[in-house]
LOFI-894871 format. One line per 4 residues: number of its first residue (from 1); their letters; for each residue y, z, x of N, C-alpha, C. Coordinates in steps of 0.2 Angstrom, whole numbers, plus 5000, padded with zeros to 4 digits. Layout:
NUM) A) Y:Z:X:Y:Z:X:Y:Z:X  ...
END
This chain:
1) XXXX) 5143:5089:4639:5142:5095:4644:5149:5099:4645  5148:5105:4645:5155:5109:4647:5158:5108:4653  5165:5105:4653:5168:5104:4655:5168:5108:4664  5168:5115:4663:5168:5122:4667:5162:5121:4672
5) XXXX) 5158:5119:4667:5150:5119:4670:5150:5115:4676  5153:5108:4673:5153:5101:4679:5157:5104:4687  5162:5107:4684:5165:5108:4690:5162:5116:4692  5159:5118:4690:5156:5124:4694:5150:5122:4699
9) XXXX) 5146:5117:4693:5139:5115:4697:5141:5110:4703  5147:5108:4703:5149:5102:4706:5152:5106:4714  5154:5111:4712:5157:5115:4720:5152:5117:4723  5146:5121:4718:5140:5124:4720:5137:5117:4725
13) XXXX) 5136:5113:4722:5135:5106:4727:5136:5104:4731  5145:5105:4734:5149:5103:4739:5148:5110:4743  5147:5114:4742:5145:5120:4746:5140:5118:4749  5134:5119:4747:5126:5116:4748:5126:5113:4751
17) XXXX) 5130:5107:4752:5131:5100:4757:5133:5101:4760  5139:5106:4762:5145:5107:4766:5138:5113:4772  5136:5117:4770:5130:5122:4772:5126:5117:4775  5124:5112:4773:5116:5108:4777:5118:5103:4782
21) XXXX) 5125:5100:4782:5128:5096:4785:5128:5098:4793  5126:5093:4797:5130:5095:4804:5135:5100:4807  5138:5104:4809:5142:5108:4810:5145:5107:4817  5145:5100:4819:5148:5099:4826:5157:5102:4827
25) XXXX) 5159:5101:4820:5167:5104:4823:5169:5111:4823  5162:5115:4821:5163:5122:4822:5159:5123:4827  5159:5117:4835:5155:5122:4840:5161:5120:4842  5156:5124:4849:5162:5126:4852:5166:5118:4858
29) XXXX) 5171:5119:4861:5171:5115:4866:5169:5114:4873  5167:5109:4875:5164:5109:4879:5164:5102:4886  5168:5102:4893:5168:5099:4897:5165:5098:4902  5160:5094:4904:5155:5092:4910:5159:5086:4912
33) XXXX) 5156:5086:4920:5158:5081:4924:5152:5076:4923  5154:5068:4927:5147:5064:4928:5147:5061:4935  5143:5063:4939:5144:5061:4945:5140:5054:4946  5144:5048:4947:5141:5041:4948:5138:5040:4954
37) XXXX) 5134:5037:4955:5131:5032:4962:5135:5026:4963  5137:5024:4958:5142:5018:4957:5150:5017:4956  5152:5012:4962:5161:5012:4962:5162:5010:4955  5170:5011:4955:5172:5009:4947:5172:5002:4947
41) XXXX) 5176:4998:4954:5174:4994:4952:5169:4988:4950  5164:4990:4949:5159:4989:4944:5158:4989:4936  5162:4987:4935:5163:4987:4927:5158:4988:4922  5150:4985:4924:5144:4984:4922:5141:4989:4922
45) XXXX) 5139:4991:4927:5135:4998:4929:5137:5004:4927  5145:5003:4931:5148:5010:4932:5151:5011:4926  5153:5005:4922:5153:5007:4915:5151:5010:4910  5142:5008:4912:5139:5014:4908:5139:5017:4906
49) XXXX) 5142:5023:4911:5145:5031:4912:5149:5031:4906  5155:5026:4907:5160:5025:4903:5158:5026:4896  5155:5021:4894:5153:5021:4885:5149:5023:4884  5145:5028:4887:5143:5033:4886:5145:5042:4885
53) XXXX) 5153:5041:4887:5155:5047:4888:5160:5045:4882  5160:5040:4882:5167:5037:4874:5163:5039:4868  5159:5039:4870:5154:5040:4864:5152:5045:4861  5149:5051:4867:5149:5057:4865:5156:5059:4864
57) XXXX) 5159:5058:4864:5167:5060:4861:5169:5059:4855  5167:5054:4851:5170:5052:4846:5163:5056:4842  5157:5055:4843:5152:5057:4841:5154:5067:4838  5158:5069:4843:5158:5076:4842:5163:5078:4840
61) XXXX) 5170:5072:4839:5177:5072:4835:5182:5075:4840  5178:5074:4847:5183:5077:4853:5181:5084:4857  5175:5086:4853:5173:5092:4855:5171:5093:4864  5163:5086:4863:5162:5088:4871:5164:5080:4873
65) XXXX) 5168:5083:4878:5171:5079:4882:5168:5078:4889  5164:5071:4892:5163:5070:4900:5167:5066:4905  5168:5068:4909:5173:5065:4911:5168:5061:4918  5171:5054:4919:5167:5050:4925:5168:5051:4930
69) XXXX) 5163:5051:4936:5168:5053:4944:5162:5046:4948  5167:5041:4951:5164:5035:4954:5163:5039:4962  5155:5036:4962:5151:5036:4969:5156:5041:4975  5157:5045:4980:5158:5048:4984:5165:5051:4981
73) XXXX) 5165:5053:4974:5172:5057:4974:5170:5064:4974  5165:5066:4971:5164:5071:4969:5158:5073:4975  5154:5069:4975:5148:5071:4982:5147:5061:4984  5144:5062:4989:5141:5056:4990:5137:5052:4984
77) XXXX) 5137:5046:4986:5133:5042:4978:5124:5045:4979  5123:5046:4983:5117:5046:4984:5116:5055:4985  5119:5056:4981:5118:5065:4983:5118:5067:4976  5118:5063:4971:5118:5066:4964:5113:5070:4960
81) XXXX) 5106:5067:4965:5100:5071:4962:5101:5080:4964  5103:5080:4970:5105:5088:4974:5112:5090:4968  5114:5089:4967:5119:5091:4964:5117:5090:4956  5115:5088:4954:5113:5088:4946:5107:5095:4946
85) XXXX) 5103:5094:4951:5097:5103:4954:5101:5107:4954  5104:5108:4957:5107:5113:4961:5115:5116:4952  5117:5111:4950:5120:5113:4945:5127:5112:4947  5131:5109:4953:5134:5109:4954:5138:5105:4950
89) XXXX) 5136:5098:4947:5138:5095:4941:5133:5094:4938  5138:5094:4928:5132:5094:4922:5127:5090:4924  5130:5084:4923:5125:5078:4924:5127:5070:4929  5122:5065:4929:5125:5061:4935:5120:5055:4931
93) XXXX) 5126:5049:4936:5122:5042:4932:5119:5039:4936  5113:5033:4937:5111:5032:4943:5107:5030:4943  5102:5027:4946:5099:5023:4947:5092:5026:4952  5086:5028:4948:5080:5034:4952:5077:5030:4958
97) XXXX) 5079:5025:4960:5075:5023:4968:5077:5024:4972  5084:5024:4970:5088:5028:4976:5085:5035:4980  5081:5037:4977:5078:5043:4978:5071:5043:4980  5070:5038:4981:5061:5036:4985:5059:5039:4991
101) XXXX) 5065:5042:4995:5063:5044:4999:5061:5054:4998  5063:5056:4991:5061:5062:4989:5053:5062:4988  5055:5055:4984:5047:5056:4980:5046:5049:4978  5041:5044:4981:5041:5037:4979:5041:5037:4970
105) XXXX) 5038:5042:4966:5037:5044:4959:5046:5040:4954  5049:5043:4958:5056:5041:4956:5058:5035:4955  5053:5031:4960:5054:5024:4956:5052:5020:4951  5047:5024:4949:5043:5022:4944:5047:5023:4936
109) XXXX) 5052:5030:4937:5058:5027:4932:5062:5022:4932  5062:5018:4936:5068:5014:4936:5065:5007:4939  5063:5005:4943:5059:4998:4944:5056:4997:4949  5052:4996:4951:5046:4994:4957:5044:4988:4959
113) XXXX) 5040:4985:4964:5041:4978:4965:5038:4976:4963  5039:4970:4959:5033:4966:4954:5033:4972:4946  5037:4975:4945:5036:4979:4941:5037:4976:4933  5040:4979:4927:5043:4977:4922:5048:4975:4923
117) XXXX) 5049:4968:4918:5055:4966:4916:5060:4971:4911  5068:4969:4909:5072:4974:4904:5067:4977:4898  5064:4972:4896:5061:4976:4888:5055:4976:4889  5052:4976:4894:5044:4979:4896:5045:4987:4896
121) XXXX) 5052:4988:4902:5053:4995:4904:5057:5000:4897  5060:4994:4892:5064:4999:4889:5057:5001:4884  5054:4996:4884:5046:4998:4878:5042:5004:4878  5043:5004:4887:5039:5009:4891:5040:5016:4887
125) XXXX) 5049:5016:4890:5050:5024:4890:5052:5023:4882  5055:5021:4879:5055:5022:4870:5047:5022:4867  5045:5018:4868:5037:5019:4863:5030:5018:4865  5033:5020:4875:5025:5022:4876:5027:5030:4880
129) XXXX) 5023:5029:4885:5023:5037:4888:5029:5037:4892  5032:5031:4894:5040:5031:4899:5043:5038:4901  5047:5039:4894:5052:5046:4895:5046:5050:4896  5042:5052:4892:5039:5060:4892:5035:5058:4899
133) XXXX) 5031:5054:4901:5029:5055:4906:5034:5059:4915  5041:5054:4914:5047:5052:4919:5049:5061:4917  5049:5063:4912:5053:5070:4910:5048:5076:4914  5042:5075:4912:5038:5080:4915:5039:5080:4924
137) XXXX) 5039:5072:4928:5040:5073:4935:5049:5076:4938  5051:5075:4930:5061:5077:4932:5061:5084:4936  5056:5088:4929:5058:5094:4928:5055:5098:4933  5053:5097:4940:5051:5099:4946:5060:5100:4948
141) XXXX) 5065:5094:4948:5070:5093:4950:5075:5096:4946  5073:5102:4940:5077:5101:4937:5081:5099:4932  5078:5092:4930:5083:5088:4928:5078:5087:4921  5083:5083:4916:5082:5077:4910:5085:5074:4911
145) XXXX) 5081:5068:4908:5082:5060:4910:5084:5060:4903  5090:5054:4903:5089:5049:4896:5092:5042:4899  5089:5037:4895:5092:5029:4895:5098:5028:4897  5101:5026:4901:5107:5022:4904:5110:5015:4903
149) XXXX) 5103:5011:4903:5106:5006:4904:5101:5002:4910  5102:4994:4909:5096:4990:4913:5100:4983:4917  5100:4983:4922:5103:4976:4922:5099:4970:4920  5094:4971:4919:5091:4964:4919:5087:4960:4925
153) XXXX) 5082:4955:4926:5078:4953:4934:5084:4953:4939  5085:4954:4945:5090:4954:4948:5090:4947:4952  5094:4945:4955:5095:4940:4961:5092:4945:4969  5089:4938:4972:5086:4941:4977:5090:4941:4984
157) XXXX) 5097:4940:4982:5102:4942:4987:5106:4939:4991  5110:4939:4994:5111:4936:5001:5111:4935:5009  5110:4931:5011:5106:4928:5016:5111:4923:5020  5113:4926:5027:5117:4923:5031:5112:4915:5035
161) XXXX) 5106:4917:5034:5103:4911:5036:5097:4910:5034  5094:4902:5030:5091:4901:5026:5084:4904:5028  5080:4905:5022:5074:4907:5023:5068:4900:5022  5065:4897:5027:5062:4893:5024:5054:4894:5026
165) XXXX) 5053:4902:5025:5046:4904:5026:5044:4910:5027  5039:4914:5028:5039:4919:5030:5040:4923:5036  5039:4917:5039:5040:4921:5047:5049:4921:5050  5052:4917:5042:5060:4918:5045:5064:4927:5045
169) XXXX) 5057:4931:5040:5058:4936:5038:5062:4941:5045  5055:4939:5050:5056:4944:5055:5061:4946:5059  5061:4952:5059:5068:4956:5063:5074:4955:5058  5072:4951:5053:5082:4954:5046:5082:4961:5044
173) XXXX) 5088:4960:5047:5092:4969:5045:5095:4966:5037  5090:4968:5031:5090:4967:5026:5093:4974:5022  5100:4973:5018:5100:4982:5013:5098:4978:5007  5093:4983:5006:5090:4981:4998:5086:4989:4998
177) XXXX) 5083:4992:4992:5081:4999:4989:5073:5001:4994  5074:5007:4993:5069:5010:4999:5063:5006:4997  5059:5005:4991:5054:5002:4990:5053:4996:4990  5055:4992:4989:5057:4983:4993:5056:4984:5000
181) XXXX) 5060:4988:5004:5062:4988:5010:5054:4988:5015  5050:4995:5009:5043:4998:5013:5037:4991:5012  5038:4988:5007:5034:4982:5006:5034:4979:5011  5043:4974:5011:5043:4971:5018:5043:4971:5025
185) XXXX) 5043:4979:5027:5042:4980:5034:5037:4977:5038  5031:4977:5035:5024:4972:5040:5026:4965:5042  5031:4963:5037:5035:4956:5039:5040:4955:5045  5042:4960:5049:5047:4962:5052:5053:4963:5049
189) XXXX) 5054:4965:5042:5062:4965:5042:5062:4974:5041  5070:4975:5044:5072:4978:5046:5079:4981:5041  5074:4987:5034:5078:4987:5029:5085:4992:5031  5087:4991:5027:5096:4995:5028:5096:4998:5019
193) XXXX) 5099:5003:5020:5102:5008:5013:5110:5009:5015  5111:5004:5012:5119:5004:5012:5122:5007:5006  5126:5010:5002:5129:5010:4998:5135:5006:4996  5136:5004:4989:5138:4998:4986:5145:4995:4990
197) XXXX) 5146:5003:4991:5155:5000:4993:5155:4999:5001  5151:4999:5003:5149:4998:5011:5148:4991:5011  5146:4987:5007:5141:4981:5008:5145:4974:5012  5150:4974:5009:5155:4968:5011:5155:4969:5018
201) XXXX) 5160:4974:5020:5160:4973:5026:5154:4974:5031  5148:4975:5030:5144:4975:5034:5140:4970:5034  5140:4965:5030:5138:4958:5028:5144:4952:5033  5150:4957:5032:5155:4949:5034:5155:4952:5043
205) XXXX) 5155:4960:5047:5154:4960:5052:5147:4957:5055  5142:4956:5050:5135:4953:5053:5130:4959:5057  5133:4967:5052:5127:4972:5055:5123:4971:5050  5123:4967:5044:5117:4966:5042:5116:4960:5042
209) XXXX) 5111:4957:5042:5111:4950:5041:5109:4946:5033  5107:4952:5028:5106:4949:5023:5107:4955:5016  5109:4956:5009:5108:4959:5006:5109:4958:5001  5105:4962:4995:5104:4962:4990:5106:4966:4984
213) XXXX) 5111:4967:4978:5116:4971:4975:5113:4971:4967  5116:4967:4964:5113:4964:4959:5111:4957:4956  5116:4954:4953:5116:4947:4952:5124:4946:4950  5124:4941:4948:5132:4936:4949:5136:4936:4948
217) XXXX) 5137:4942:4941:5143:4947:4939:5146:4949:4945  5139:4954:4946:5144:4960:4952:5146:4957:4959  5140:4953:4961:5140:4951:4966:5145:4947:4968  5149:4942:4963:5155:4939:4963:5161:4947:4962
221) XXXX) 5161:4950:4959:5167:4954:4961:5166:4956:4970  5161:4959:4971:5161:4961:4979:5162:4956:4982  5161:4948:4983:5164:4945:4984:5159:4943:4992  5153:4944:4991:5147:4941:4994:5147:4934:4996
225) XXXX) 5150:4930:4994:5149:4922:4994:5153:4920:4999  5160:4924:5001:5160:4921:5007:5159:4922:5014  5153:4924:5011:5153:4929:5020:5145:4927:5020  5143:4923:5014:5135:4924:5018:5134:4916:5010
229) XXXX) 5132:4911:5014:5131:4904:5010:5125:4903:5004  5118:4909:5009:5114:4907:5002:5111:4911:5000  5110:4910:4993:5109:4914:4988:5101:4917:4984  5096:4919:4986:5090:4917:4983:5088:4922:4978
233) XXXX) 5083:4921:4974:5080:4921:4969:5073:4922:4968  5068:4924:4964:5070:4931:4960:5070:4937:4966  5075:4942:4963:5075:4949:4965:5068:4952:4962  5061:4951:4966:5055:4952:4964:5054:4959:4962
237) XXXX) 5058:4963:4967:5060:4969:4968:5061:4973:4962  5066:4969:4959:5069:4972:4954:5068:4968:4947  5064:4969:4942:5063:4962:4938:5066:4967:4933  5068:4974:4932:5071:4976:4926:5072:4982:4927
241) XXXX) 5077:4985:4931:5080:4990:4933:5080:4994:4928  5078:5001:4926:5081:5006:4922:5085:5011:4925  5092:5011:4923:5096:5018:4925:5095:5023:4920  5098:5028:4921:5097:5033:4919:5103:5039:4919
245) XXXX) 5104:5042:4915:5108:5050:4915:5104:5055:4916  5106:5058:4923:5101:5065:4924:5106:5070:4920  5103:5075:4918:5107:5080:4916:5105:5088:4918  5106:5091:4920:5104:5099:4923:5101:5102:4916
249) XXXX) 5093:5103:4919:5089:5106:4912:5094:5111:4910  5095:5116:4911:5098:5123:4909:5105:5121:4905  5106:5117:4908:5115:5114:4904:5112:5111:4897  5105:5104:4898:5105:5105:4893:5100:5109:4886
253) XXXX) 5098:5111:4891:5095:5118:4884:5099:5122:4881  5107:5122:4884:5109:5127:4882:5114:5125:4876  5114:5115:4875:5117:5113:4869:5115:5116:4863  5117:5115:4859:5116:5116:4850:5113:5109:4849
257) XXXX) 5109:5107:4844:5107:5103:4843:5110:5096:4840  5116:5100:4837:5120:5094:4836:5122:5088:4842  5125:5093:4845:5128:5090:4855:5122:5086:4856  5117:5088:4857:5109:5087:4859:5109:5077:4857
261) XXXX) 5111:5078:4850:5109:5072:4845:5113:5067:4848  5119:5069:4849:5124:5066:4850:5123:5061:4858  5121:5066:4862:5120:5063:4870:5115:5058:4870  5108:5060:4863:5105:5055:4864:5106:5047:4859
265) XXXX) 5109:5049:4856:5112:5043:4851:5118:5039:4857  5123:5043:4862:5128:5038:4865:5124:5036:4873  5118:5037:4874:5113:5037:4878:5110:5029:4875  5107:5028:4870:5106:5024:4867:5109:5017:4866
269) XXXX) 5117:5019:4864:5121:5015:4864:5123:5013:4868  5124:5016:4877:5124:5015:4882:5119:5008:4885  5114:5012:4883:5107:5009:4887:5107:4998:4885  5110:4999:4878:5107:4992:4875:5115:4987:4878
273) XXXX) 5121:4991:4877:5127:4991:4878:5128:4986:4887  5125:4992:4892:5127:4987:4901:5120:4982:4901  5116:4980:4896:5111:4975:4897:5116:4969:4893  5118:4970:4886:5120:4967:4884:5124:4962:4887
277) XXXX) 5130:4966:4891:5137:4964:4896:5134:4961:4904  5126:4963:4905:5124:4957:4910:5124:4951:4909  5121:4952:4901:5118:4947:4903:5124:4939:4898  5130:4943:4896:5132:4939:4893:5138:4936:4900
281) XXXX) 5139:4939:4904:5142:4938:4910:5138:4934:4915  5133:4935:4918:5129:4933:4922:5129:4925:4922  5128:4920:4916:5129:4913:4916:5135:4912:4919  5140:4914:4917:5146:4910:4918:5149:4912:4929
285) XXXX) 5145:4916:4929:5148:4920:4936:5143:4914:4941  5138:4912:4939:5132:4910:4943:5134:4902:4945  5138:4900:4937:5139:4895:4937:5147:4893:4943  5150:4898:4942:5156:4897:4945:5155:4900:4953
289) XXXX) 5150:4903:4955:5148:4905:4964:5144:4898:4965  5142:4892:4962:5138:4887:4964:5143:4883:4965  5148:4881:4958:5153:4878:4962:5158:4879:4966  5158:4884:4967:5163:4885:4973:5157:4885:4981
293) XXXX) 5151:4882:4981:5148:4881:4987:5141:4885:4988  5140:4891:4984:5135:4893:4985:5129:4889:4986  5126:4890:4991:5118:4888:4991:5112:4891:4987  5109:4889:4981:5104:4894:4977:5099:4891:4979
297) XXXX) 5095:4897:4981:5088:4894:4982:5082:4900:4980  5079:4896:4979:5072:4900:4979:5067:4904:4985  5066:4909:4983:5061:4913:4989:5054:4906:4990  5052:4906:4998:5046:4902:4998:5042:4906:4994
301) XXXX) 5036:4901:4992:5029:4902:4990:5026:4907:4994  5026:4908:5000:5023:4910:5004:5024:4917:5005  5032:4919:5004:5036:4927:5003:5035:4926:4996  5035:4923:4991:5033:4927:4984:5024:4929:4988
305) XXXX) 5020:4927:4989:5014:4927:4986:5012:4934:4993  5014:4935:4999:5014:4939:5003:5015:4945:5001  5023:4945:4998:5027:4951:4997:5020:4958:4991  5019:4950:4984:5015:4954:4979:5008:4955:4983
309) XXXX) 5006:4955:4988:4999:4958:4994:5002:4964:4995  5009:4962:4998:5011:4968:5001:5011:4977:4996  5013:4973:4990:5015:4980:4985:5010:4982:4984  5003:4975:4982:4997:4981:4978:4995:4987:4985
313) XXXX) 4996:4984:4989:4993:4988:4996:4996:4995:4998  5004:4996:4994:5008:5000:4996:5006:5005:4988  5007:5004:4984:5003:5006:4977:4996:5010:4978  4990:5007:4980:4985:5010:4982:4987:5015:4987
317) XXXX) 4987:5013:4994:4991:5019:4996:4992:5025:4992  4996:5024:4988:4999:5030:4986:4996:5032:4979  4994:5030:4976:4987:5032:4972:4984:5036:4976  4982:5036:4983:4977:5038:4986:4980:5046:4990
321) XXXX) 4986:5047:4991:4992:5051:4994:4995:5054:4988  4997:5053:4985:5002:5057:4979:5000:5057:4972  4997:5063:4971:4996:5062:4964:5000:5063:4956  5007:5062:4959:5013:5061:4954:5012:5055:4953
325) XXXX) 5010:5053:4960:5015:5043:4956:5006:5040:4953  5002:5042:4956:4994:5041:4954:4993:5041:4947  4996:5045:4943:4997:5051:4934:4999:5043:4933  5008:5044:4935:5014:5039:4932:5011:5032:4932
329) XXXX) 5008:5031:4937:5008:5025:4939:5002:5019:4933  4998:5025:4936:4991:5023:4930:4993:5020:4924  4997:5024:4920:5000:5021:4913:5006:5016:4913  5008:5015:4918:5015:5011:4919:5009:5006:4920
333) XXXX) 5006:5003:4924:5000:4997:4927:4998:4997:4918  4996:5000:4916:4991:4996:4910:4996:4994:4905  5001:4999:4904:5006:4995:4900:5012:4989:4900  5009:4988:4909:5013:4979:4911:5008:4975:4909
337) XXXX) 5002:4977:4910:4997:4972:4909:4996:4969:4905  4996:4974:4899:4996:4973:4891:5003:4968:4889  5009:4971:4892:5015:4966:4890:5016:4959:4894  5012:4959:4899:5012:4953:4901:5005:4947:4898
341) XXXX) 5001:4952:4896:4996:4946:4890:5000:4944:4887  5006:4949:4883:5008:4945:4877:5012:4942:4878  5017:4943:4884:5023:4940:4882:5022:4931:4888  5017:4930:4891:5015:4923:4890:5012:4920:4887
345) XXXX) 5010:4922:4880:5006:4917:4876:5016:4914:4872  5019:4920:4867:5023:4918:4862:5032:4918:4868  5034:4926:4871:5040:4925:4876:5039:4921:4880  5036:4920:4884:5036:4915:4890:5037:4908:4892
349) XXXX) 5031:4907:4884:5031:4899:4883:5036:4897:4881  5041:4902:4876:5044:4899:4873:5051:4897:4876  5052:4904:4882:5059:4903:4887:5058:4897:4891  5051:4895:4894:5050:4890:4898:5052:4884:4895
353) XXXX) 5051:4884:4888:5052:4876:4884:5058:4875:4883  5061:4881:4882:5070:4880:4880:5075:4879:4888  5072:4881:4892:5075:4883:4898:5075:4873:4902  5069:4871:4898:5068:4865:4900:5072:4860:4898
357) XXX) 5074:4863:4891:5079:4856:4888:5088:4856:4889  5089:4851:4887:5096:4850:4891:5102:4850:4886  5102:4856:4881:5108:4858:4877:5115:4859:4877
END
């Protein structure tokens, strides 16, 4: 073959590929803020932010750049959803129950009581109707959602004095998420919406008498253990929390679709990333709050079997009142039910067997 030929048809080539190729270093630049719900120091959560903004930076060779802003620097932690609408910042990290009192629907993104575990909920919004469904109730608000990140079942909290029934419930000033809280009111407690960095001292002054964060990572850095003796289990509340990144529709429609790729690819990486880092932390954290005196206990029988009376009651309800969460809801129920057929015949039995032996 002539020599001339190869290299002609060889740059016509590199052309061709250079033309169909991504073209992220010929956009333009591009800086958004991310308003968090969560202090920094939460490494776990509030890092999600993080490795997901490292992410899209390297993804784009430095192009779009987001920079983090931890719970009340930029607006209140709980003022993200108005501020993400309104466009005051691009986007915000967080956690949708927060926002129960806009629209109970919003918890249906992220965890409900008795709801999904981590990979029930990541099943949902990846390969069942999850995101599209969650997308279509956003965009009332303005917003897209993508994957954040899951802590995993949680801990059902701290507790200045032992629970040993359900009538100890009555009258506790408990800070735990608006939907947990509306479950337990007919028991007398008496929920609280503290934010995270409030929690210590209103547990060590005794305006709360019990509360619930996440599990033994974080919990041990805020430093719960000394101020309140026992520890109980499971956060029914929360069997698989999903966060989330809102983003302002109109910010992101007006990406290129490179950037587009970008956010959902470091979204992703995010999302598997702050599950992973619970759940490799949480043994060791658990282990070292019991030897230094923690008291671990179990919810009675009696609050487990109450509380699940209490949600279907609160559920119906609202089937019956909202036909957002009535839509949402329907398809989240059948697609628990489905994964909980299967995951006690092959996952359940098998965690039970291992969980039993003494390696």
């Amino acid at each position: 073959m002539d020599r001339r030929s190869v290299i002609k048809n060889a740059g016509l080539a590199g052309i061709l590929a250079a033309s169909a190729a991504p073209a992220v270093h010929a956009q333009a630049a591009i800086r958004w803020r991310m308003a968090s719900s969560y202090p920094k120091s939460l490494d776990t959560v509030y890092g999600g932010g993080e490795i997901f903004a490292k992410k899209v930076g390297e993804l784009t060779g430095g192009k779009f750049q987001i920079s983090v802003h931890a719970g009340g620097e930029l607006m209140p932690a709980m003022g993200v959803v108005d501020g993400v609408q309104s466009g005051s910042v691009e986007m915000a990290h967080t956690s949708a129950y927060y926002f129960y009192g806009k629209d109970p629907t919003f918890s249906l993104g992220c965890s409900i009581p008795f709801g999904m575990n981590a990979r029930q909920i990541t099943a949902w919004m990846y390969s069942g109707n999850g995101l599209k469904l969650m997308r279509e109730f956003y965009a009332k608000y303005n917003i897209y959602n993508l994957p954040a990140g899951n802590t995993g079942a949680q801990m059902g909290g701290w507790f200045r004095k032992e629970i040993k029934s359900l009538a100890d419930l009555k009258g506790l000033k408990f800070r735990t998420n608006p939907f947990a809280g509306r479950v337990l009111e007919p028991f007398g407690v008496v929920p609280q919406s503290i934010p995270a960095a409030d929690l210590y001292p209103a547990l060590e002054k005794g305006t709360i008498d019990a509360l619930e964060w996440v599990g033994p990572y974080d919990d041990q850095k805020l430093g719960f253990n000394k101020v309140a003796p026992f520890y109980y289990y499971p956060g029914w509340w929360e069997g698989g929390p999903h966060l989330d990144f809102y983003i302002n529709t109109k910010e992101w429609e007006k990406l290129p679709a490179e950037y587009k790729a970008a956010l959902e690819v470091a979204s992703s990486h995010a999302h598997v990333s702050v599950l992973a880092k619970y759940d490799a932390q949480n043994p060791m954290a658990l282990k070292q709050l019991v030897g230094a005196g923690t008291k671990l206990k179990a919810f009675p029988q009696d609050v487990m079997n109450a509380a699940f009376k209490s949600a279907q009651q609160v559920y119906a309800d609202l089937n019956n009142t909202n036909p957002e969460w009535k839509k949402i809801y329907a398809d989240y129920a059948k697609f628990l039910a489905d994964q909980n057929a299967w995951f006690r015949y092959a996952e359940g039995t098998y965690d039970r067997f291992m969980q039993a032996q003494k390696l």
